[in-house]
C-alpha positions as MATLAB code, in Angstrom:
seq = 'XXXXXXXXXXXXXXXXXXXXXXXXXXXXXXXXXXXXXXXXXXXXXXXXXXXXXXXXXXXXXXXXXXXXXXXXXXXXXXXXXXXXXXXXXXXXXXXXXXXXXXXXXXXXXXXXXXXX';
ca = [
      -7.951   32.211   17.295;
      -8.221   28.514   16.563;
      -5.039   28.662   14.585;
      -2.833   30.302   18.047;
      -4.901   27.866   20.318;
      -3.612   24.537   17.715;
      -0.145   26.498   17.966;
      -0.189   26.779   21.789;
      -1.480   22.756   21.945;
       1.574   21.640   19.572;
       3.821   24.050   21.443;
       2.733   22.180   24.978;
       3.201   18.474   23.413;
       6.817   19.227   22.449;
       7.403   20.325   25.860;
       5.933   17.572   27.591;
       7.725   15.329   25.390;
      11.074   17.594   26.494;
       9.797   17.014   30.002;
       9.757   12.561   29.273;
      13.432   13.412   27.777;
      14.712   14.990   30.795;
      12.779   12.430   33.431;
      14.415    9.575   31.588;
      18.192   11.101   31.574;
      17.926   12.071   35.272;
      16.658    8.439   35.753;
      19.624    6.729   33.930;
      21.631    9.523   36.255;
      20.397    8.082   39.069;
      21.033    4.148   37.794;
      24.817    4.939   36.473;
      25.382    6.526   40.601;
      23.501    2.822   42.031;
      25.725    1.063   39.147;
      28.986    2.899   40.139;
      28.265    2.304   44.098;
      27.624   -1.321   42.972;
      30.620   -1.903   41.386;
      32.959   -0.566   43.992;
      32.039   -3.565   45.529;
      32.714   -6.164   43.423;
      36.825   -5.441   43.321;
      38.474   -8.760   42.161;
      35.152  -10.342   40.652;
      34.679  -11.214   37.233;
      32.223   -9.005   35.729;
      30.432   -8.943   31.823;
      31.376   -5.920   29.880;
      28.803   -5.469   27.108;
      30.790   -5.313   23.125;
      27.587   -5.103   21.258;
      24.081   -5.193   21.655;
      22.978   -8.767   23.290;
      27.223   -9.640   23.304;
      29.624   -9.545   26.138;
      33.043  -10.623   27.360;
      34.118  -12.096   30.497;
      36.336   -9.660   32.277;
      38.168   -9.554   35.397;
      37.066   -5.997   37.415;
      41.009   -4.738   39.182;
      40.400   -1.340   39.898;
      37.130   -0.321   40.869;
      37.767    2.822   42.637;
      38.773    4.647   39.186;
      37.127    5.365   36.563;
      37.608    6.496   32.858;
      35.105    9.717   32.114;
      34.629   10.825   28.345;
      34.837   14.315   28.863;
      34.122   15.654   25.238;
      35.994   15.771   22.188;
      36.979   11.808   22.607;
      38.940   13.163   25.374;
      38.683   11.043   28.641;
      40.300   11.464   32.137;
      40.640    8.922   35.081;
      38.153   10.322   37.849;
      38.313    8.380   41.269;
      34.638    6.929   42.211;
      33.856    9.878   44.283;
      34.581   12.395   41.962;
      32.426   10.385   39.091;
      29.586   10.305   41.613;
      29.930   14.067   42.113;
      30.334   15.025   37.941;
      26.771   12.421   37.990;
      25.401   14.668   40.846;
      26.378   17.845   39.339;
      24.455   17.002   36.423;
      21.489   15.343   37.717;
      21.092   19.065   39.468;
      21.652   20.721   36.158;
      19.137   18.079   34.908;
      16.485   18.940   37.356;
      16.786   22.737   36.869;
      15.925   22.449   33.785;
      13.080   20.308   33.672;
      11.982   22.995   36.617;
      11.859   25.464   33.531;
       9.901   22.877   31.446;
       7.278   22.406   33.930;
       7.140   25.862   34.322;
       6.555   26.889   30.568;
       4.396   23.895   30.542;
       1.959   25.181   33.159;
       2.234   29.036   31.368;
       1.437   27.524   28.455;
      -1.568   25.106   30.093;
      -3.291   28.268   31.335;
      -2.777   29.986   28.283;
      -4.833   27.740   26.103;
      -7.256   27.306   28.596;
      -7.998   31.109   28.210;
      -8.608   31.021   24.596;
];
């Protein structure tokens, strides 16, 4: 019994650990949408565009209303800003199901050991 109760309790870590995974994508969701809104505005401005790790460049921002989107296979396509806010919406949502399904296993799995 001990052993499926220590199973159960390293079972509900991992998924609460999951769960801090998810929360911290859907917040850097939510900060690339405020970034993206942001920049729109700044059209003609000179902007720093990171190279490495503590190094940028001075660059001047001409286009702000499109945007290149990796969209796998080191394939990208030019979205316009709208359409990048929706793809970030559309996966913030897919983002949020899921950790829906997290929280639920998690609480299954709460009850669970509290039983044993």
């Amino acid at each position: 019994m001990t052993e499926n109760k220590d199973l159960m309790e390293q079972q509900a870590m991992e998924l609460h650990q999951q769960l801090q995974v998810v929360e911290k994508q859907i917040q850097d969701l939510d900060k690339a949408k405020e970034d993206i809104q942001e920049i729109s505005k700044e059209k003609d401005k000179q902007i720093l565009v990171p190279i490495h790790n503590g190094i940028f460049i001075k660059a001047k921002l001409e286009d702000a209303e499109n945007f290149l989107v990796n969209v796998g296979s080191d394939v990208s396509v030019i979205k316009t800003r709208k359409d990048t806010e929706d793809l970030l919406e559309m996966q913030r949502e897919e983002l949020s199901k899921y950790k829906q399904q997290l929280i639920e296993l998690f609480e299954g799995l709460a009850k669970k050991i509290q039983n044993v």
